[in-house]
C-alpha positions as CSV (number, residue, x, y, z in Angstrom):
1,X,29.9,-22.4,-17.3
2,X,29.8,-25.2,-15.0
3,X,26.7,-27.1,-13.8
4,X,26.0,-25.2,-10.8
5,X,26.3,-22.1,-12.3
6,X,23.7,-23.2,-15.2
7,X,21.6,-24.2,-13.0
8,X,21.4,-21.2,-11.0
9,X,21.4,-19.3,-14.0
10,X,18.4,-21.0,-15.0
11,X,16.4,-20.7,-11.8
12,X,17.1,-16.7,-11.8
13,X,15.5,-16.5,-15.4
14,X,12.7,-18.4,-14.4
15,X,12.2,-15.9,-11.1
16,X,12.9,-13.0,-13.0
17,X,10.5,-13.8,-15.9
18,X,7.6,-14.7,-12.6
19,X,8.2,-11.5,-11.1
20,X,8.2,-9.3,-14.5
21,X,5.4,-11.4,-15.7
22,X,3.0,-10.8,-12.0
23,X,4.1,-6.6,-12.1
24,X,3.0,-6.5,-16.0
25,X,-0.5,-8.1,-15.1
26,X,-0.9,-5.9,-11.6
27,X,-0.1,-2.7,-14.8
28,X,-3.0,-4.1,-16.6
29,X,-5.4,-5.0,-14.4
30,X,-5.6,-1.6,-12.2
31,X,-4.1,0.5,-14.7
32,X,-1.5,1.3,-13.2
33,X,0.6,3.2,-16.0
34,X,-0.7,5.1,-18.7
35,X,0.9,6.9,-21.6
36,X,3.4,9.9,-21.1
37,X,3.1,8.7,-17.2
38,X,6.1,10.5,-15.3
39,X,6.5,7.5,-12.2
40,X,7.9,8.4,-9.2
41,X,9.6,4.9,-8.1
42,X,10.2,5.4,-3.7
43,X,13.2,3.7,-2.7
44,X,13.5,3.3,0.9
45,X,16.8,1.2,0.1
46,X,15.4,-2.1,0.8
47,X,14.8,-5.8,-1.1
48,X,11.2,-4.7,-2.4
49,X,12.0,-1.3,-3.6
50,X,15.2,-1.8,-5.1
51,X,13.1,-4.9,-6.8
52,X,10.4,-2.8,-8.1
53,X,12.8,0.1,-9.7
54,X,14.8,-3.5,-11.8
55,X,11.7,-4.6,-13.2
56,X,9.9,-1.2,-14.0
57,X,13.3,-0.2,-15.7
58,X,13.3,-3.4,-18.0
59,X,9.8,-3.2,-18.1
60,X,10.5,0.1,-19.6
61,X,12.0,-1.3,-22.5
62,X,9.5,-3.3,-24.0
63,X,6.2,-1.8,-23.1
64,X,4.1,-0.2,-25.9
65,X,3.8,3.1,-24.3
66,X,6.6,5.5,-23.6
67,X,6.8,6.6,-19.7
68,X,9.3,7.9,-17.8
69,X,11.0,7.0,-14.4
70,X,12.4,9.1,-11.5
71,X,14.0,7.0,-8.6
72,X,13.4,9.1,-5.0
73,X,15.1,8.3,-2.0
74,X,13.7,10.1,1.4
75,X,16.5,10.4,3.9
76,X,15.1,10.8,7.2
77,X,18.5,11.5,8.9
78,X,18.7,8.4,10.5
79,X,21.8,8.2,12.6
80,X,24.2,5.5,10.9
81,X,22.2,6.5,7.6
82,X,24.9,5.5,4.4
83,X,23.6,8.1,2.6
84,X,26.1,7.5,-0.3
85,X,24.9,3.7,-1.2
86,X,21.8,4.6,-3.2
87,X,23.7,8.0,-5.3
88,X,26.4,5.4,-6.2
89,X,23.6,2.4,-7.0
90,X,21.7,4.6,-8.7
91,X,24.0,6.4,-11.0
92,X,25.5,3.0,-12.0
93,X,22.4,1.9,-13.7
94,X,22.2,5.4,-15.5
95,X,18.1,6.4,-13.7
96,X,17.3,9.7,-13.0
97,X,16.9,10.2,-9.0
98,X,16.4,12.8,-6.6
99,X,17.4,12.3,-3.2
100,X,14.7,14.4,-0.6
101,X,16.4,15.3,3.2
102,X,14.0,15.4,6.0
103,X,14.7,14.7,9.2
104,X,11.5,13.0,10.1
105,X,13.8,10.5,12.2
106,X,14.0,13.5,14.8
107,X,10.4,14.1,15.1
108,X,9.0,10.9,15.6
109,X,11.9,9.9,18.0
110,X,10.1,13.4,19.6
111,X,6.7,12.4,20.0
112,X,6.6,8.7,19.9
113,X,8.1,7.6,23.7
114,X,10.7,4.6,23.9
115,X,9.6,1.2,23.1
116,X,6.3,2.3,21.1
117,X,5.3,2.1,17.5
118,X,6.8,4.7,15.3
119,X,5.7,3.2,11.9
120,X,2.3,5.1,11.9
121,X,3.3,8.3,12.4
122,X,6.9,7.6,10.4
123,X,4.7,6.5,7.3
124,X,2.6,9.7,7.1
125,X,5.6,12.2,7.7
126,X,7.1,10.3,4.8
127,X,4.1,10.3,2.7
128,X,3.6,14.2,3.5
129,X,6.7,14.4,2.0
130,X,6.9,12.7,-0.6
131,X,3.2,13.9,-1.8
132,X,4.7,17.4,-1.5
133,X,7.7,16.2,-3.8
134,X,5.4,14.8,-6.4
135,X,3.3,18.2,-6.4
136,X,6.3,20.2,-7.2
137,X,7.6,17.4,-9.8
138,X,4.4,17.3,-11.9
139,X,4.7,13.5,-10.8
140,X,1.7,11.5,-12.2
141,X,1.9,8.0,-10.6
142,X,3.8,7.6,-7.2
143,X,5.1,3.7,-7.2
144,X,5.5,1.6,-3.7
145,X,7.1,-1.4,-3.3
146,X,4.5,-2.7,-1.2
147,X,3.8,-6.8,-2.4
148,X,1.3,-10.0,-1.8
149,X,2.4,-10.6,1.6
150,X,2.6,-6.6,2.5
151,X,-1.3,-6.4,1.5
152,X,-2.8,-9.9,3.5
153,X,-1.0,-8.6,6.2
154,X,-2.2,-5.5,6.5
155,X,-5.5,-6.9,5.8
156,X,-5.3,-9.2,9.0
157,X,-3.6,-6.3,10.7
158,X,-6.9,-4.1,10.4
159,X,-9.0,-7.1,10.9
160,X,-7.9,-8.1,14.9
161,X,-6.7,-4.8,16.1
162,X,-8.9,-2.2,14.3
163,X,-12.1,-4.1,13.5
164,X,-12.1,-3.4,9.5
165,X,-12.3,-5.3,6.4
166,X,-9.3,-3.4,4.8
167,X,-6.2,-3.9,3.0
168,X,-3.8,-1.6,1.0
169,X,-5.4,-1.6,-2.6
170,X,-3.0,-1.8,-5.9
171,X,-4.1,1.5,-6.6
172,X,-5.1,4.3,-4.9
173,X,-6.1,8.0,-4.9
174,X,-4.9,10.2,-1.8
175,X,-7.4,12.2,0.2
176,X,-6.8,15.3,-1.4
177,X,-7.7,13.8,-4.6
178,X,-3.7,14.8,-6.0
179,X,-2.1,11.5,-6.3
180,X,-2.6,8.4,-7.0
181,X,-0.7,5.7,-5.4
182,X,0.4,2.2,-7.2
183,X,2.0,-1.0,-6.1
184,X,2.9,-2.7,-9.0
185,X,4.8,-5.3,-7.0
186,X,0.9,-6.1,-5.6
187,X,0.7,-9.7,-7.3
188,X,4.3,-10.9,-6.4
189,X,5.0,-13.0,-3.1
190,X,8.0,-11.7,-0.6
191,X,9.9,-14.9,-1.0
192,X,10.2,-14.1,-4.9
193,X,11.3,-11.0,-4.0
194,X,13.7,-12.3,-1.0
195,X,15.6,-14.3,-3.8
196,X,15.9,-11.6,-6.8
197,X,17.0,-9.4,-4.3
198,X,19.6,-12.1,-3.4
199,X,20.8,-12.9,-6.9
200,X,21.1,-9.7,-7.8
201,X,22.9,-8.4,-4.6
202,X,21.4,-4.9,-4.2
203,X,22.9,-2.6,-1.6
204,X,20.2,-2.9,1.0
205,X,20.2,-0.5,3.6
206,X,18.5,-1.5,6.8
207,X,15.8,0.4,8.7
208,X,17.2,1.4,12.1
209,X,14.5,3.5,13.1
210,X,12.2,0.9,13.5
211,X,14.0,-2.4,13.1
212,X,14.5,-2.9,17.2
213,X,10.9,-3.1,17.7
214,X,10.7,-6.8,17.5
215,X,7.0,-7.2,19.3
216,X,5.5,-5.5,16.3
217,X,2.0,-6.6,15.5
218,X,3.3,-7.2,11.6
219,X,5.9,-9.4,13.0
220,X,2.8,-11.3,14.8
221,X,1.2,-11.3,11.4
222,X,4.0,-12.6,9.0
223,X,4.9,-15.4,11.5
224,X,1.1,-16.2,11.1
225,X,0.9,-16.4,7.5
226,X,4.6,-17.9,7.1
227,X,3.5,-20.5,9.3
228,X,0.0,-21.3,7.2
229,X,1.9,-21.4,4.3
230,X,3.9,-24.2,5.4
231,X,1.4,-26.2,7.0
232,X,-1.5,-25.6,4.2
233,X,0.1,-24.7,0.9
234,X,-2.0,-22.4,-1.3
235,X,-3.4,-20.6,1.4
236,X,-2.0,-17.6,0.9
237,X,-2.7,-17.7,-3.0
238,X,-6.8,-18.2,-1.6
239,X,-6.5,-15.2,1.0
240,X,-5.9,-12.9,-1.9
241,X,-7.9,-14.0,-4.2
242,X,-10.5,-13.1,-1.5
243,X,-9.6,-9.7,-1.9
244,X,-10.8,-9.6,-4.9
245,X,-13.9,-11.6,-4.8
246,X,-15.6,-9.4,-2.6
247,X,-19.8,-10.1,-2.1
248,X,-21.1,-7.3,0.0
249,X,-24.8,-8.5,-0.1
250,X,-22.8,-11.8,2.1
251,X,-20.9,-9.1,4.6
252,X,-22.8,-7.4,7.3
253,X,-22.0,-3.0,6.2
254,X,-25.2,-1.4,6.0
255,X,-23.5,1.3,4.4
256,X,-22.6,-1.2,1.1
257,X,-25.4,-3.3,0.9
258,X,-28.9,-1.9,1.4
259,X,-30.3,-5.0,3.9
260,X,-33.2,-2.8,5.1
261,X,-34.3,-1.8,1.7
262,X,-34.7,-5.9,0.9
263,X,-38.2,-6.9,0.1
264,X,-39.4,-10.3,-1.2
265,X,-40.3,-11.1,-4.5
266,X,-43.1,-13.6,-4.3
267,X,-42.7,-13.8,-8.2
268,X,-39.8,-14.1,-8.5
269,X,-37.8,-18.0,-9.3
270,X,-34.2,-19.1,-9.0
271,X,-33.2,-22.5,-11.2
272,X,-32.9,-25.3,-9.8
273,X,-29.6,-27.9,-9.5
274,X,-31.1,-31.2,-10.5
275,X,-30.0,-34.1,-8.2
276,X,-30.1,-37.6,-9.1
277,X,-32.2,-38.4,-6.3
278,X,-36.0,-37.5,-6.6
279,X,-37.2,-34.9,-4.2
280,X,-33.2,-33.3,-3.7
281,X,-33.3,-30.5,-6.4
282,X,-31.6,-27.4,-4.4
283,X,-31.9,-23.7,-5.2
284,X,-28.6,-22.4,-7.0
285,X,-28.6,-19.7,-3.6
């Protein structure tokens, strides 16, 4: 092996042991996957899915409980669509998969007029769907390959344009209390995942339905955070450690903090921080 190829060898254990090791901590830390688990892994055909199903499957391997994997693919019947790459990807690397038709691509292109956002509507046909799936499977976790960058975007997205603290958590239960919802990729950063996806040369398939909208607020968003990152390095690392250092009683939602119910406690005493300089001693808060 020459030189080059060492090297490069060496940098894709590193990434791949980064990436295994930040999916086996977002597992532990929400509980993601229990025993007996049947995960249903979504592959839309792109970098972060296709990531998710390589290190769940070798994850697989070495975990202490047993759980099985299903790989699903949703073909929307977009037009172009190769709907053999995934079969052939899939059956190559020996997973069980199920590929569900449902032309969702003809309803939104339906409802939503020219040059508008289809994702919002897109995303709940497809989660309709696949919920439905997961019903009929006896599915027990349902496993996006959401990441980092996927969740502080969204987080900023809801901020400016919809006036909410809120983000996409690693876990989740749906609405009608049926599913739950993980993202085990929720601790790894999109550039990782940008260059496993590129040493391992996956068949991505492109999004057409909605990969022509180029003025789309995430866009805005990504360029934002791409461009902090660059300029103030570990910025993104802070933003989500935010979300999960959350202080209500420090936040302004009456409905998590109970600010008219606050009384003072003239008994009450806080320690003090002794300062060096006489008459400085400060309240901890």
């Amino acid at each position: 092996m020459s030189d080059p190829e060492h090297k490069s060898r060496t940098q894709f254990n590193k990434l791949q042991k980064r990436l295994r090791r930040c999916v086996g901590e977002a597992i532990a830390d929400f509980n993601m996957i229990e025993p007996d688990d049947k995960v249903m892994v979504c592959l839309s055909g792109g970098k972060d899915s296709y990531t998710m199903l390589d290190i769940l499957l070798n994850l697989q391997k070495t975990a202490p409980i047993n759980f099985e994997i299903i790989a699903v693919n949703l073909d929307q019947k977009q037009p172009g669509f190769p709907e053999h790459v995934l079969p052939e990807y899939l059956q190559s690397i020996g997973v069980p998969y199920h590929i569900i038709e449902h032309d969702t691509y003809s309803i939104v292109k339906r409802i939503i007029p020219e040059g508008q956002t289809t994702c919002s509507l897109c995303s709940r046909l497809r989660r309709g769907t696949l919920y439905g799936f997961a019903k009929e499977h006896k599915i027990t976790k349902i496993a996006l390959g959401h990441h980092r960058d996927d969740i502080i975007e969204t987080f900023f997205l809801n901020m400016f344009y919809a006036g909410k603290l809120k983000a996409m958590p690693p876990k989740l239960l749906s609405d009608d209390k049926q599913n739950i919802v993980i993202r085990p990729l929720a601790y790894c950063r999109e550039k990782d995942i940008n260059r496993f996806a590129a040493f391992k040369q996956f068949p991505i398939i492109p999004c057409n339905l909605c990969g022509s909208q180029e003025n789309l607020q995430r866009k805005a968003m990504k360029q934002m955070l791409n461009g902090w990152d660059k300029q103030f390095p570990g910025r993104i690392e802070t933003i989500f450690a935010s979300l999960q250092n959350i202080a209500p009683s420090q936040m302004a939602d009456a409905s998590l903090f109970d600010f008219a119910g606050l009384r003072r406690d003239p008994d009450a005493s806080l320690p003090r921080v002794v300062s060096d300089e006489a008459g400085l001693d400060i309240l901890e808060r």
